[in-house]
VOFIZA-635957 format. One record per atom (N, C-alpha, C): residue number from 1; atom name; x, y, z. Coordinates in pm, whole numbers. Example, Ala and Ser with C-alpha at 12.3 -4.5 7.8 and 13.67 -1.06 7.14 Angstrom:
   dotor   kolmar       c1       c2       c3
       1        N     1319     -569      780
       1       CA     1230     -450      780
       1        C     1320     -330      780
       2        N     1285     -225      708
       2       CA     1367     -106      714
       2        C     1290        3      787
//
This chain:
   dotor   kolmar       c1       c2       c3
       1        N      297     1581     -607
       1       CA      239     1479     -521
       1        C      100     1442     -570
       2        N       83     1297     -569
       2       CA      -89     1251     -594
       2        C     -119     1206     -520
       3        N     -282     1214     -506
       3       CA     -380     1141     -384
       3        C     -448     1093     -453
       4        N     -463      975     -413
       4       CA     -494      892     -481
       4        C     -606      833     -386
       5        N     -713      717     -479
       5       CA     -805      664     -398
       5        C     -786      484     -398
       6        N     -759      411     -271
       6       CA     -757      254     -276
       6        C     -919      221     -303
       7        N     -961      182     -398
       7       CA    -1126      119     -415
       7        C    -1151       53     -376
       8        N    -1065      -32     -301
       8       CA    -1141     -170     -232
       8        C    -1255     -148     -223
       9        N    -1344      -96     -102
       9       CA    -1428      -74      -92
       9        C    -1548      -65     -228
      10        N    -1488      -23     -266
      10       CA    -1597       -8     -413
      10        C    -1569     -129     -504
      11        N    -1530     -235     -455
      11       CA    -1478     -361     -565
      11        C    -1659     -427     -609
      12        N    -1719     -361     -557
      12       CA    -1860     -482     -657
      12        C    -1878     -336     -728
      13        N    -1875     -195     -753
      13       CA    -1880     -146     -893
      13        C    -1788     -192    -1055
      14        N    -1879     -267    -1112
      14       CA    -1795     -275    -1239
      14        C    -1657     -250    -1305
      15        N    -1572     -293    -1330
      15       CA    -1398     -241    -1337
      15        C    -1451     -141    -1463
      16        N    -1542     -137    -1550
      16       CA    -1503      -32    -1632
      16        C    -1579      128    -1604
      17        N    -1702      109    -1470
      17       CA    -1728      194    -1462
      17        C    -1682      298    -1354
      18        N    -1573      180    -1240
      18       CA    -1464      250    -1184
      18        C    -1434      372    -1176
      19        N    -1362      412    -1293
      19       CA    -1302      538    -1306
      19        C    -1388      641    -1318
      20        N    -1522      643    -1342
      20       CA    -1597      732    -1356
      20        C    -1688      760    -1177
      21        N    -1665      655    -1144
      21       CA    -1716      701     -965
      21        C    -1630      708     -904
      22        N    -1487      714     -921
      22       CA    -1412      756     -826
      22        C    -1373      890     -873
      23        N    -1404      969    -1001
      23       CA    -1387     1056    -1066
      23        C    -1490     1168    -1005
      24        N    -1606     1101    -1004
      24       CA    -1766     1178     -924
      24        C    -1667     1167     -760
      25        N    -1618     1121     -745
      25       CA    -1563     1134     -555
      25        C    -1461     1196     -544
      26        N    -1395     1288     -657
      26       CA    -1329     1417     -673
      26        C    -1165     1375     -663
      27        N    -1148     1214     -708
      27       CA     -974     1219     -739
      27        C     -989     1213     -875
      28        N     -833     1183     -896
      28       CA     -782     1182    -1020
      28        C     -688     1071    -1038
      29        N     -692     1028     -960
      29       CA     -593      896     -916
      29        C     -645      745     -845
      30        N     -600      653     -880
      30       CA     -638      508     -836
      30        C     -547      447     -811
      31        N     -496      379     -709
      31       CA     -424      321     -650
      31        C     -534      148     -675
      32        N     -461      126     -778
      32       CA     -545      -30     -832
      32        C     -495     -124     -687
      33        N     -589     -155     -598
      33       CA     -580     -292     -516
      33        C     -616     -403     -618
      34        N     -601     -504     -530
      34       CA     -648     -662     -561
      34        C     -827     -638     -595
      35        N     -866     -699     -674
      35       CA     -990     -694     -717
      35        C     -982     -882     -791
      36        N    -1104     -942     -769
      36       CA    -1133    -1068     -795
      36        C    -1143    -1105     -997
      37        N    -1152     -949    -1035
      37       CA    -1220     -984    -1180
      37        C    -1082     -912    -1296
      38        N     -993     -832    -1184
      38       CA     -861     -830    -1254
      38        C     -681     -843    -1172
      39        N     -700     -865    -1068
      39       CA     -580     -891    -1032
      39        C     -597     -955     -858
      40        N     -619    -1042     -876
      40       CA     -692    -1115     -737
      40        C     -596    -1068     -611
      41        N     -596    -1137     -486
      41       CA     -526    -1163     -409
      41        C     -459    -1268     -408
      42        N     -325    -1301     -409
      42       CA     -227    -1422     -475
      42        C     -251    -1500     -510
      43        N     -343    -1469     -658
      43       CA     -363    -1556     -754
      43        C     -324    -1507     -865
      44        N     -281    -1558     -992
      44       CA     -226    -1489    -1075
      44        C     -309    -1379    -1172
      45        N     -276    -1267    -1201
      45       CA     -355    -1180    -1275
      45        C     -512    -1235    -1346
      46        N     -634    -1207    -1417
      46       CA     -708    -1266    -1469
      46        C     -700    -1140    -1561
      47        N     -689    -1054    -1579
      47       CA     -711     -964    -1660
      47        C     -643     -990    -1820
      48        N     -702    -1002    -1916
      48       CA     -559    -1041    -2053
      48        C     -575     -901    -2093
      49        N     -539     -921    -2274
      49       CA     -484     -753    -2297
      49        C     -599     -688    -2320
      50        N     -715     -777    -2338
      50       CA     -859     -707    -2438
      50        C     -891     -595    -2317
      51        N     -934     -680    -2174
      51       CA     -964     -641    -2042
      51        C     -901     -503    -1981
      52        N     -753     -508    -1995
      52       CA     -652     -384    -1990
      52        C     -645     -301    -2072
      53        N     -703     -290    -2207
      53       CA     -749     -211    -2284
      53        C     -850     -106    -2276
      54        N     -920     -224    -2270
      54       CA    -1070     -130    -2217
      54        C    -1079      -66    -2036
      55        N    -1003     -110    -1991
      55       CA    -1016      -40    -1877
      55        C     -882       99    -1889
      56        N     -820       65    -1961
      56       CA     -732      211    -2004
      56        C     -809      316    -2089
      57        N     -916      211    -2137
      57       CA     -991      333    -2219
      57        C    -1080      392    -2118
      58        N    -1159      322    -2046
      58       CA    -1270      378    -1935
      58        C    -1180      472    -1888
      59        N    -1040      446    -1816
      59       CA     -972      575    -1739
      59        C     -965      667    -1790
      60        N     -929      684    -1950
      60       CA     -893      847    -2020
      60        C    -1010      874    -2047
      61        N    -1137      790    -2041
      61       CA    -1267      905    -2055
      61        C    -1294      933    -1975
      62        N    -1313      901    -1811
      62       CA    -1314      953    -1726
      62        C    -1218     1093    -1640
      63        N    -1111     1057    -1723
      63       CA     -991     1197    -1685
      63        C     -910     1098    -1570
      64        N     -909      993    -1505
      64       CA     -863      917    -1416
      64        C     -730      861    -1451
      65        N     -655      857    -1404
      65       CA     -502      748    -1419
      65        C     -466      678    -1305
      66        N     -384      552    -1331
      66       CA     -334      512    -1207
      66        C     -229      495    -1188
      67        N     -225      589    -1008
      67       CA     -107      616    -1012
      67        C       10      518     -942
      68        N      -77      411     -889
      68       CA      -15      268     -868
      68        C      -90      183     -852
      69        N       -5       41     -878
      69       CA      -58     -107     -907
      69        C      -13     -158     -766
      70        N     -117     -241     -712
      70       CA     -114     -299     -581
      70        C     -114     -432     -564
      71        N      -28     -493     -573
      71       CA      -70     -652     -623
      71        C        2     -752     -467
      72        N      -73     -880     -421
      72       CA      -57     -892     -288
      72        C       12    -1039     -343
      73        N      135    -1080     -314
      73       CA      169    -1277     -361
      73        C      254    -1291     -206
      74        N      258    -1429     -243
      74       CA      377    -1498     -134
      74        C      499    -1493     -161
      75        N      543    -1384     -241
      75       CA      666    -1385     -315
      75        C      831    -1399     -176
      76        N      766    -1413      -53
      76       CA      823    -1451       71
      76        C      810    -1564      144
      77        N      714    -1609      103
      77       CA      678    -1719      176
      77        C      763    -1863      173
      78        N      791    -1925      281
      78       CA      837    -1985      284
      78        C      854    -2125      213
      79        N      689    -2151      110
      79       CA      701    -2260       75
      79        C      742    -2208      -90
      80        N      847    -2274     -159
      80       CA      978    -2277     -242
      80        C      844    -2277     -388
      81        N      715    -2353     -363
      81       CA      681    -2385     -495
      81        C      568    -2268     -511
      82        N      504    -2204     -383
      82       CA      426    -2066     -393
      82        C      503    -1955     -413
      83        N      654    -1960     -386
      83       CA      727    -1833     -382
      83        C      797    -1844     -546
      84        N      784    -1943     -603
      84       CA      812    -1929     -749
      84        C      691    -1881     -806
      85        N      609    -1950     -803
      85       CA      470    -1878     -854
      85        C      451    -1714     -819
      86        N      414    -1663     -705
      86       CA      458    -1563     -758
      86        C      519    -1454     -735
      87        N      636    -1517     -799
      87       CA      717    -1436     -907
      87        C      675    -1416    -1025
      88        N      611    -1553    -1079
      88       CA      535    -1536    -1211
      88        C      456    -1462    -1195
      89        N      368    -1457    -1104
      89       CA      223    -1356    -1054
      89        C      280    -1201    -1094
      90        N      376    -1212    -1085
      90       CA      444    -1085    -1016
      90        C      485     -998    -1138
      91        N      515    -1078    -1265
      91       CA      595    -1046    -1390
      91        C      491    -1030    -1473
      92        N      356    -1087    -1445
      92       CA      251    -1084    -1559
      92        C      167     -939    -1493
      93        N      145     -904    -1388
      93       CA      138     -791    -1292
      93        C      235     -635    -1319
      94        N      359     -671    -1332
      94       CA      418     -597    -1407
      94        C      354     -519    -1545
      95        N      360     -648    -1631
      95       CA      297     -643    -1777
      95        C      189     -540    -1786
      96        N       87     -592    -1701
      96       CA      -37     -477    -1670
      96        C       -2     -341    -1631
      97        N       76     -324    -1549
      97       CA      121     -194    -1490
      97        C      159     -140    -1608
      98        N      254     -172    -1674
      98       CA      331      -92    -1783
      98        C      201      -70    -1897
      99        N      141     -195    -1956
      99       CA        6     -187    -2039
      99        C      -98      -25    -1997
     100        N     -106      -23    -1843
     100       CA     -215       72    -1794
     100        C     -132      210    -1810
     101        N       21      250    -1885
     101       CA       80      318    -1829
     101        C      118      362    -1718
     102        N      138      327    -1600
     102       CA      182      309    -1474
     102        C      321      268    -1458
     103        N      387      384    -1367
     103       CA      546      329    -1351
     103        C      582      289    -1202
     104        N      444      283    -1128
     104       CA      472      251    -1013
     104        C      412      112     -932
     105        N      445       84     -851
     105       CA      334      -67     -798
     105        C      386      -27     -639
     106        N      324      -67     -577
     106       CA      341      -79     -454
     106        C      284     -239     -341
     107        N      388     -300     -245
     107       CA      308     -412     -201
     107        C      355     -421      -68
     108        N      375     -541       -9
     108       CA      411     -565      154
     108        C      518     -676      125
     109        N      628     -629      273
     109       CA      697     -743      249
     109        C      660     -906      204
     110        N      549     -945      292
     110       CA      521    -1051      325
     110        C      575    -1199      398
     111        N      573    -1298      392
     111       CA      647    -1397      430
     111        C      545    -1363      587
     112        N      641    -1481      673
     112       CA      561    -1518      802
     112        C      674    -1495      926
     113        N      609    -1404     1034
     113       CA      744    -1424     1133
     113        C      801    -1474     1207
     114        N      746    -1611     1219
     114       CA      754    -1714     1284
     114        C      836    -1783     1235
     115        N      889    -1740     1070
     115       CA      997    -1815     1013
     115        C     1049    -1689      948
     116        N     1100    -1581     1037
     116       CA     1166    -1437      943
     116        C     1313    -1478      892
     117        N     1402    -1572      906
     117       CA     1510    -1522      868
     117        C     1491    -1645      732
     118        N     1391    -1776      734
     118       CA     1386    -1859      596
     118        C     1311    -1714      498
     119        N     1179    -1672      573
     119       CA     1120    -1569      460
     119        C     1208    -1463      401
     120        N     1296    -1446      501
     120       CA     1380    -1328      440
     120        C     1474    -1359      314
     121        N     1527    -1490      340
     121       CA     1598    -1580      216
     121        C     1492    -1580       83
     122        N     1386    -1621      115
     122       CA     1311    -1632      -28
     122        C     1243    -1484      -44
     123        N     1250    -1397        7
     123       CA     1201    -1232        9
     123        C     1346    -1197      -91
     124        N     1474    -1224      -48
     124       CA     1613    -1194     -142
     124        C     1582    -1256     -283
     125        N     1577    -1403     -279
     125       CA     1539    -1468     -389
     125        C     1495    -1452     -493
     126        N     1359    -1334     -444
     126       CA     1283    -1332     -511
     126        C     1293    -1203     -596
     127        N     1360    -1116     -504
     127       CA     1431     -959     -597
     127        C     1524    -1007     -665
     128        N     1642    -1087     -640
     128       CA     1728    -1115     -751
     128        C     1679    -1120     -866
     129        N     1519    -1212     -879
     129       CA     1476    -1256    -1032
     129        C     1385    -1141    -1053
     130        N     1305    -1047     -976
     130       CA     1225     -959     -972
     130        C     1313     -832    -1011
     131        N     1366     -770     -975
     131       CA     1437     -621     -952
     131        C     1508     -605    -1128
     132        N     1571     -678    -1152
     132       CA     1575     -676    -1314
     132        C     1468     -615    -1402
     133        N     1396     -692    -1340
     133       CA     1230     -642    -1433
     133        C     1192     -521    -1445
     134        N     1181     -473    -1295
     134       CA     1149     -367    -1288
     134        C     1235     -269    -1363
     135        N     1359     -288    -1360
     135       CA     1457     -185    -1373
     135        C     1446     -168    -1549
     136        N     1469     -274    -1590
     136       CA     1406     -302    -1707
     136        C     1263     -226    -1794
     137        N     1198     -250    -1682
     137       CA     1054     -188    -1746
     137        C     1036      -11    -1725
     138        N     1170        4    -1592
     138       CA     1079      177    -1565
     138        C     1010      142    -1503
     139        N      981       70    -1416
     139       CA      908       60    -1277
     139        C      912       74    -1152
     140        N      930      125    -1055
     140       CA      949      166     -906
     140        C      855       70     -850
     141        N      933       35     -756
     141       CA      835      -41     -650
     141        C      823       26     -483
     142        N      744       81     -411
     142       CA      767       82     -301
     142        C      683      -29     -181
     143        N      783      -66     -104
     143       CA      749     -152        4
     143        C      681      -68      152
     144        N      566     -139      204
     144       CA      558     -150      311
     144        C      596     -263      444
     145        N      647     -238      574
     145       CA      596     -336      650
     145        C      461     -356      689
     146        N      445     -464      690
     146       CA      302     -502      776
     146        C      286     -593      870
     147        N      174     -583      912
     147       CA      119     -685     1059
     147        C      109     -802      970
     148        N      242     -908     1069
     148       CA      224    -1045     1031
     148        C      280    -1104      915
     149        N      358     -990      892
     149       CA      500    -1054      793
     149        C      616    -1056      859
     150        N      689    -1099      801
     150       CA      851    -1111      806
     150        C      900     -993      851
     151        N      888     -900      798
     151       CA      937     -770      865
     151        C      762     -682      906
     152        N      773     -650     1004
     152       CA      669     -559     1096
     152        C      722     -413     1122
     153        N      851     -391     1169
     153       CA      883     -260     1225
     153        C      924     -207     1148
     154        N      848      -83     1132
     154       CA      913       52     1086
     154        C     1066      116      997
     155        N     1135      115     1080
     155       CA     1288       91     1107
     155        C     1333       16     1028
     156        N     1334     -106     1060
     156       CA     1385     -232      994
     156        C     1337     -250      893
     157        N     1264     -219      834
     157       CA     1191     -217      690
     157        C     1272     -121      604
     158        N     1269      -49      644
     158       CA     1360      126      560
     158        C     1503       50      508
     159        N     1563      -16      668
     159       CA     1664      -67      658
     159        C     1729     -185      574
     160        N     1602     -269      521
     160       CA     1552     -390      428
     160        C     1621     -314      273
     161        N     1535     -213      281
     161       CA     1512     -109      152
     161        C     1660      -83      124
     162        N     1687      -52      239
     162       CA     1805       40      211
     162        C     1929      -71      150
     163        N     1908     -233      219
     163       CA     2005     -294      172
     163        C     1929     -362       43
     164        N     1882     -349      -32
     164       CA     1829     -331     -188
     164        C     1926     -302     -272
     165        N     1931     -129     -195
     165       CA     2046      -67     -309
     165        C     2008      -11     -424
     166        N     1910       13     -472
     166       CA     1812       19     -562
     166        C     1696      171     -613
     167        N     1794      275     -661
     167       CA     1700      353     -683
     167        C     1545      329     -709
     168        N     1522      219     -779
     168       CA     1393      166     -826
     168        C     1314      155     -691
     169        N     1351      101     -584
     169       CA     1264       99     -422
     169        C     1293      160     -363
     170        N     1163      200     -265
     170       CA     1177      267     -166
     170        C     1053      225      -72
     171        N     1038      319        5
     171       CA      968      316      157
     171        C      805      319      133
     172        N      714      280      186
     172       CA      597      325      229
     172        C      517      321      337
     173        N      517      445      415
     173       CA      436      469      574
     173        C      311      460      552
     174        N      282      316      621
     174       CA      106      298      642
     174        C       54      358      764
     175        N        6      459      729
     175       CA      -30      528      876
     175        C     -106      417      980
     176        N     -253      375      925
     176       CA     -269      249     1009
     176        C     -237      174     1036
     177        N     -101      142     1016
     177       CA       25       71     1082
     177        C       84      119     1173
     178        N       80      193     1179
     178       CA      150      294     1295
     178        C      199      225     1450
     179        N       77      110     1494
     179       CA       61       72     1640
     179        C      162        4     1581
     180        N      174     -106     1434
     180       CA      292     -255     1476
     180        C      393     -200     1416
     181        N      434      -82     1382
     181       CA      556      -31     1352
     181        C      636      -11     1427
     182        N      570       25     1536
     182       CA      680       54     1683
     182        C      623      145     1743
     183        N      548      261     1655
     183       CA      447      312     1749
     183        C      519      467     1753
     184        N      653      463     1686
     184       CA      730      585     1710
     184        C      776      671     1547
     185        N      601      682     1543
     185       CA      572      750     1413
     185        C      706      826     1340
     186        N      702      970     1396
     186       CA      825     1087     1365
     186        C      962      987     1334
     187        N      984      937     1443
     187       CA     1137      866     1453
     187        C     1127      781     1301
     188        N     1005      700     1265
     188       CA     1018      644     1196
     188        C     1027      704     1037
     189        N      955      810      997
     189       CA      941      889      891
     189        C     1080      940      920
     190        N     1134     1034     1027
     190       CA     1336     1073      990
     190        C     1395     1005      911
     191        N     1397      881      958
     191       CA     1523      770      991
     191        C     1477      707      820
     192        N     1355      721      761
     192       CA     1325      692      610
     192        C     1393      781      528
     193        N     1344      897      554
     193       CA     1390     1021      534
     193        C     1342     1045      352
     194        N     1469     1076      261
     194       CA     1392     1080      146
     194        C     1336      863       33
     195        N     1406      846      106
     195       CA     1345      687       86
     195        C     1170      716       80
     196        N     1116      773      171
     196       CA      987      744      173
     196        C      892      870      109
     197        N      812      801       10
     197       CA      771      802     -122
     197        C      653      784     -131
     198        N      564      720      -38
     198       CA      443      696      -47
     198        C      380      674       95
     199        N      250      719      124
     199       CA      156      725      222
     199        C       60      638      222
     200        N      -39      550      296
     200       CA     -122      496      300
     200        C     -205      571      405
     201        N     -335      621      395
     201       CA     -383      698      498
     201        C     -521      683      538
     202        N     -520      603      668
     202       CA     -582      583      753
     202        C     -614      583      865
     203        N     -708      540     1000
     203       CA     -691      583     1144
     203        C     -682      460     1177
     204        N     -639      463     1323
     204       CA     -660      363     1409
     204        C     -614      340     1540
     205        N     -695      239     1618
     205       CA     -642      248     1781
     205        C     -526      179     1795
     206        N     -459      251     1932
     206       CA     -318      209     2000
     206        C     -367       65     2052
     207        N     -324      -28     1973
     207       CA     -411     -133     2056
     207        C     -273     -222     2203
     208        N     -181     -111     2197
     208       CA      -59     -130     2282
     208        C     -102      -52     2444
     209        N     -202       24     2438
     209       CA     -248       73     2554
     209        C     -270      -15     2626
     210        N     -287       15     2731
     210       CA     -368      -31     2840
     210        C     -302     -140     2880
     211        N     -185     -121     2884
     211       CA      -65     -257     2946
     211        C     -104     -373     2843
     212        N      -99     -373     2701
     212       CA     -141     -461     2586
     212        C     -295     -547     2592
     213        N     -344     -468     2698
     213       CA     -499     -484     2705
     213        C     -608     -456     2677
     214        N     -564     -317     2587
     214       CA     -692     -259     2496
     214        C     -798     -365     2386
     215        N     -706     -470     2383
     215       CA     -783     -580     2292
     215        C     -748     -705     2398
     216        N     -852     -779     2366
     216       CA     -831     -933     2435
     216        C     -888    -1048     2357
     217        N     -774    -1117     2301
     217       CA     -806    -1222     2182
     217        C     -819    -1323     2248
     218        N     -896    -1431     2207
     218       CA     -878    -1556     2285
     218        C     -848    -1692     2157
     219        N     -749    -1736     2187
     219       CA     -725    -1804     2312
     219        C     -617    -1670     2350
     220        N     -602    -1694     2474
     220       CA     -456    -1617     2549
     220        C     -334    -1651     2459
     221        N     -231    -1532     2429
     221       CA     -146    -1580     2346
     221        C     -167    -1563     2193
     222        N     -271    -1562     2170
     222       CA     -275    -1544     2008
     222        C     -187    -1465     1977
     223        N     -194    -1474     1842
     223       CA      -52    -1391     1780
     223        C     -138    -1278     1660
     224        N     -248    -1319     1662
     224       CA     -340    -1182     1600
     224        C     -298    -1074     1585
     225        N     -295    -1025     1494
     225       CA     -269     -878     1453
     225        C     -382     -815     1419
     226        N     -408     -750     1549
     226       CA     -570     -624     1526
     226        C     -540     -469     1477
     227        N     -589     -474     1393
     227       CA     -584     -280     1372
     227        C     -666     -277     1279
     228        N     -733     -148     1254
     228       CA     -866     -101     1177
     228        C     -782       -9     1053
     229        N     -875       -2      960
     229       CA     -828      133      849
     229        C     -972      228      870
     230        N    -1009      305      907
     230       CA    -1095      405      965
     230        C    -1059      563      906
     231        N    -1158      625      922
     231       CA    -1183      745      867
     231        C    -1089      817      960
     232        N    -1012      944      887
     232       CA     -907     1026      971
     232        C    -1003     1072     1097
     233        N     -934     1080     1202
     233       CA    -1033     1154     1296
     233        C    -1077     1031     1421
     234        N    -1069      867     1345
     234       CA    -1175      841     1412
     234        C    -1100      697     1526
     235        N    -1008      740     1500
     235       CA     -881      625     1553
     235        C     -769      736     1620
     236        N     -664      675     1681
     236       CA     -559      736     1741
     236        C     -449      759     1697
     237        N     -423      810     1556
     237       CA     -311      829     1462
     237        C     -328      998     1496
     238        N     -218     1085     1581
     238       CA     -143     1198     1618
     238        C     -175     1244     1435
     239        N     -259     1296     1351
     239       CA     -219     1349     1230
     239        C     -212     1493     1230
     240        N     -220     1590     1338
     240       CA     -139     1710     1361
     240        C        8     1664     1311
     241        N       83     1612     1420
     241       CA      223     1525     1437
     241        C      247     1495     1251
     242        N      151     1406     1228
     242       CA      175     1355     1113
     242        C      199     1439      992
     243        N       90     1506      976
     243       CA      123     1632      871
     243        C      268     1725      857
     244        N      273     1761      994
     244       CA      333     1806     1039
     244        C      510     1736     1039
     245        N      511     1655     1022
     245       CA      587     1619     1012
     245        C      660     1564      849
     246        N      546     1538      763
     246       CA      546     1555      598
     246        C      622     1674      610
     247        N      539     1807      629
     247       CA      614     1926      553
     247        C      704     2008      584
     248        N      786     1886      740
     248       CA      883     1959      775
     248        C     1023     1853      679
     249        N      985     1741      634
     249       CA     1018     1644      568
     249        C     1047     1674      415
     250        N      944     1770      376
     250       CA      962     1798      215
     250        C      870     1710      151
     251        N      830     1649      174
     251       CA      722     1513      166
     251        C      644     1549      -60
     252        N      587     1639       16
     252       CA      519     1664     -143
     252        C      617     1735     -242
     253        N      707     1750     -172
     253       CA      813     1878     -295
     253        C      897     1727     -392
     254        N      876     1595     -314
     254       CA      985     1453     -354
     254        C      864     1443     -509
     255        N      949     1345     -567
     255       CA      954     1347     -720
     255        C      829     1196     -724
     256        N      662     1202     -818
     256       CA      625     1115     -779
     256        C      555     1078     -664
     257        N      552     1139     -567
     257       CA      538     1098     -393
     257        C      371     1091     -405
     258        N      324     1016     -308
     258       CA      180      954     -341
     258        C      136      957     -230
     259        N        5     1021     -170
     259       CA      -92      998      -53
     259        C     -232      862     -104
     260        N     -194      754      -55
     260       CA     -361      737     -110
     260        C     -430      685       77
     261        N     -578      703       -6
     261       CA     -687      705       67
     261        C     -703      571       85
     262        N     -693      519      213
     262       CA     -720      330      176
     262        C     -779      305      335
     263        N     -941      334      330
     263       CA     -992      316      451
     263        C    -1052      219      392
     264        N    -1088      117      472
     264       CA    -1122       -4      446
     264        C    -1266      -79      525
     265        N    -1318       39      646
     265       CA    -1401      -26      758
     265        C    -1541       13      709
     266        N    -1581       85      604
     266       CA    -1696      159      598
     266        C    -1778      117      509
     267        N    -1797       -3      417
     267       CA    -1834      -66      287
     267        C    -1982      -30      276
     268        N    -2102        3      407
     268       CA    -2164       52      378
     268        C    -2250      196      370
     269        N    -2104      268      392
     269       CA    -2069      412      333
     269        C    -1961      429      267
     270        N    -1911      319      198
     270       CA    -1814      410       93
     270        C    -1738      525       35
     271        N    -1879      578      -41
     271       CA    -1876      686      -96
     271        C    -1833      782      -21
     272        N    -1954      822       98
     272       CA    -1958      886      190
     272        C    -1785      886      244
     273        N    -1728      766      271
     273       CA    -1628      737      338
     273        C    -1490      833      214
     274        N    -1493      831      105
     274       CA    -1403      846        3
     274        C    -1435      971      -14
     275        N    -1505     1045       -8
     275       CA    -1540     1227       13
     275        C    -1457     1278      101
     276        N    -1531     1215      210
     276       CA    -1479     1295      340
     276        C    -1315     1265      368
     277        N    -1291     1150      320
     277       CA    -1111     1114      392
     277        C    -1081     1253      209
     278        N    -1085     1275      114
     278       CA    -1065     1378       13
     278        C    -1060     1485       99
     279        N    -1193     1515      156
     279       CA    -1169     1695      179
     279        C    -1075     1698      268
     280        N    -1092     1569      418
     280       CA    -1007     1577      506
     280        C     -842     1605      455
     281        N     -744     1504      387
     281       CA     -674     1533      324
     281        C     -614     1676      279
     282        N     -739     1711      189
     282       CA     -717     1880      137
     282        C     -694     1968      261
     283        N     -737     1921      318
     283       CA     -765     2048      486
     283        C     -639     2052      527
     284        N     -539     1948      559
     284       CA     -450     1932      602
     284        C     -337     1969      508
     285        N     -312     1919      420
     285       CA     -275     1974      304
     285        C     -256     2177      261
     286        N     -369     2191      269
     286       CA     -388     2304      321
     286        C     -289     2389      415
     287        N     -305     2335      514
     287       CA     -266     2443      641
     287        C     -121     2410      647
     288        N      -50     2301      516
     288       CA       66     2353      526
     288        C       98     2489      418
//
């Protein structure tokens, strides 16, 4: 099993000096997000080969590897001429992964749910021309649901996966997803079972409390999707339950299987923020 660190947070340190401060913050692993100066948010890669070079070189002097590529497109979306694009996004993204030595990527369904069963058509679409590739290259992909795609729940996501068919995919539990998953953590990690392959680990509030009143968006009705990525501890994610439920699962004994660190609320503690979710981790880790 690797733990890995999401850098967002650290995206204005330099891409080549990267690996050497997340190296000083005691991983060994990078879970490459979207970054503006090599693989944007659904825009197509900017990085060419000189760029991927040298940042493969910064990683082996630092002792760092990555242990997945995170790349975000509309490869669901409903409009026919963004959901071709990327695909392209998607294949030159590939390229990099395999370039950085990396056999894994990880992303979100995407698409919109207000139109789930057109997104789900161009979400198929788009593996028909996609899933080749991968299979092709030695690449694994694992999916999450998320707030405000096409698929949201838990469950039904696994179940997405499952009609794939596809050793190459599998599952990934965003813990700070937890509230729009359904909320029925355990049930949801079973029912994945060995499908699920990767962790995203973060906190956050039940924002389903309080008779769906713990938050109040305005206008009335919004369709907002609120939830935080927060330091373990500091949100309402059960991670007794959670742990606990990994190592009754087998979780780290699975082939590959990945924890990363992807708190996102703390930009002006970072560092601070990427220590402490490390030791936290180890602690738990630990006491299995």
């Amino acid at each position: 099993m690797k733990i890995a660190l999401d850098p967002y947070m650290l995206r204005s340190v330099p891409l080549l000096e990267l690996p050497g401060v997340v190296a000083d913050l005691g991983y060994e692993y990078i879970e490459l997000s979207p970054r503006e100066d090599f693989m944007p948010f659904f825009l197509h890669p900017r990085a060419d080969d000189a760029k991927v070079k040298a940042f493969k070189k910064a990683l082996d002097g630092a002792g760092v590897k990555i242990s997945s590529v995170l790349p975000l497109y509309r490869w669901s979306g409903p409009d026919e001429e963004e959901r071709e694009a990327a695909v392209r996004y998607w294949k030159r993204a590939l390229q990099i992964t395999v370039e950085l030595g990396c056999t894994i990527m990880n992303s979100e369904f995407n698409g919109r749910p207000e139109q789930a069963s057109l997104s789900e058509a161009k979400f198929w679409k788009s593996m028909e021309e996609l899933l080749p590739v991968f299979e092709r290259e030695g690449v694994r992909l694992r999916l999450e649901p998320h707030p405000d795609d096409f698929v949201e729940d838990g469950k039904v996501a696994v179940d997405m996966i499952r009609g794939i068919d596809s050793p190459h995919v599998s599952f990934l539990y965003c813990a700070p997803h937890t509230f729009h998953m359904g909320g029925n953590m355990v049930e949801i990690m079973e029912y994945a079972g060995p499908l699920m392959t990767h962790l995203h680990l973060a906190d956050a509030f039940d924002h389903t409390a309080s008779s769906g009143l713990r938050y109040i968006v305005n206008p009335p009705g919004s369709t907002a999707r609120v939830h935080q990525h927060l330091d373990i501890g500091q949100g309402e994610v059960d991670w007794e339950t959670f742990f606990a439920t990994l190592h009754r699962l087998g979780f780290a004994d699975g082939a590959d299987t990945i924890m990363t660190s992807c708190v996102f609320a703390w930009e002006d503690r970072a560092r601070e923020s990427a220590t402490f979710m490390r030791q936290t981790i180890d602690k738990y880790i630990g006491s299995w």
